[in-house]
C-alpha positions in Angstrom: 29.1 1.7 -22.9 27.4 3.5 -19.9 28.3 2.4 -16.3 25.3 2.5 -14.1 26.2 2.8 -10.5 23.5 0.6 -8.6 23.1 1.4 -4.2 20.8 -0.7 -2.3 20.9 -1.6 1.6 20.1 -4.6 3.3 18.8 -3.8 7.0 20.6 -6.6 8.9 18.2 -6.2 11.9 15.3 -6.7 9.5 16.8 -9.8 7.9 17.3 -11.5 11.6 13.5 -10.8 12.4 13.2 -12.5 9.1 15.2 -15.1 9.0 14.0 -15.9 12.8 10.8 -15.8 11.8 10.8 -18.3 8.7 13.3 -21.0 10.5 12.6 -20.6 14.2 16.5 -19.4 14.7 19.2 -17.6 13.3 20.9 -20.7 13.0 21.0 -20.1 8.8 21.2 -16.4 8.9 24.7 -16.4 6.9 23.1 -18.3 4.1 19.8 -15.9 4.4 21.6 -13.4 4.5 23.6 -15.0 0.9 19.9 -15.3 -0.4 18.3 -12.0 0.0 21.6 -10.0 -1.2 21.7 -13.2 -4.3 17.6 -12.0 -4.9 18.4 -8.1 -4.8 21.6 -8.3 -7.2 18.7 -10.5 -9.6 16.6 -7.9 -9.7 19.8 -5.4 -10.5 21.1 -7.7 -13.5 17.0 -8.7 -14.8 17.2 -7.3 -18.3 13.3 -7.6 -18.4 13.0 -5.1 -15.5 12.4 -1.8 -16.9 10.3 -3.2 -19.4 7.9 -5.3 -17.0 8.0 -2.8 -14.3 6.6 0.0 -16.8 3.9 -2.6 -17.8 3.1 -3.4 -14.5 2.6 0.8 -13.9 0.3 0.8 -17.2 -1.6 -2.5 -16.4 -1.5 -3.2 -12.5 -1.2 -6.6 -13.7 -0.2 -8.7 -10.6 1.2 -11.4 -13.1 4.0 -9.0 -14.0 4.9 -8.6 -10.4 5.4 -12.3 -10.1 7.3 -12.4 -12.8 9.6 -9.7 -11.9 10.4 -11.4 -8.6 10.6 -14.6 -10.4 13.3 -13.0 -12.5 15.1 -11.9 -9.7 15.1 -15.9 -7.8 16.1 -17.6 -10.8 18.9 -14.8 -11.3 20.2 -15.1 -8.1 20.1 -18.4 -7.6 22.6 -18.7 -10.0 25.1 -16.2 -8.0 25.3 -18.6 -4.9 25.6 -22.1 -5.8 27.6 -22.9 -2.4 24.3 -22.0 -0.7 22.3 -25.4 -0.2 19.3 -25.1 -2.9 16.6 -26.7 -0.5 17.3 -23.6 1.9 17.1 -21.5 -0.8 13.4 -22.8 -2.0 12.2 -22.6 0.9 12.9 -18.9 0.9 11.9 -18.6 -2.5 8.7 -20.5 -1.9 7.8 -18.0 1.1 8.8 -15.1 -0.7 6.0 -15.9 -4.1 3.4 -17.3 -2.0 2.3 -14.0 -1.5 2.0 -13.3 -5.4 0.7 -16.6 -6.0 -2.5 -16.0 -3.6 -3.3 -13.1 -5.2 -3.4 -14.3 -8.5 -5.5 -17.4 -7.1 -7.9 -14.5 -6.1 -8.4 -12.9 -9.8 -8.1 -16.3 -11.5 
């Protein structure tokens, strides 16, 4: 069995902007900052990640894009449970809107 070793950085400045700019305050930035760091560690343990991402490169596909950010909620989610789940929706829901337009626009 091979270890991986698996660096990413969260830009805490970034994440404020963020998280000021989705809820008006930084009055749940502990629990966006549980989310974010919950969603990156999803895309870290998604399985289906090397496999949809080299589709994605062959195909442009913007279908596997949501899916490979879907992975990554739905894995994540899993990884917080103390955070409350409306919170994290609404995160999740802002995050795939974006995706979700632009399939809307090839559809």
């Amino acid at each position: 069995m091979s270890l991986a070793r698996i660096l990413f950085f969260l830009y805490d400045k970034d994440i404020k902007i963020q998280c000021r700019h989705l809820f008006g305050s930084n009055e749940c930035l502990e629990s966006y900052q549980w989310i974010i760091l919950a969603h990156e560690l999803g895309h870290a343990l998604d399985e289906d990640l090397l496999s949809l991402s080299a589709k994605f490169d062959q195909t442009e596909d913007i279908w596997l894009l949501y899916q490979i950010e879907c992975n990554a909620w739905e894995i994540g989610e899993k990884l917080i449970p103390f955070i409350d789940s409306e919170l994290f929706s609404s995160v999740k829901d802002e995050s795939l809107a974006h995706y979700r337009k632009e399939m809307e626009k090839i559809s």
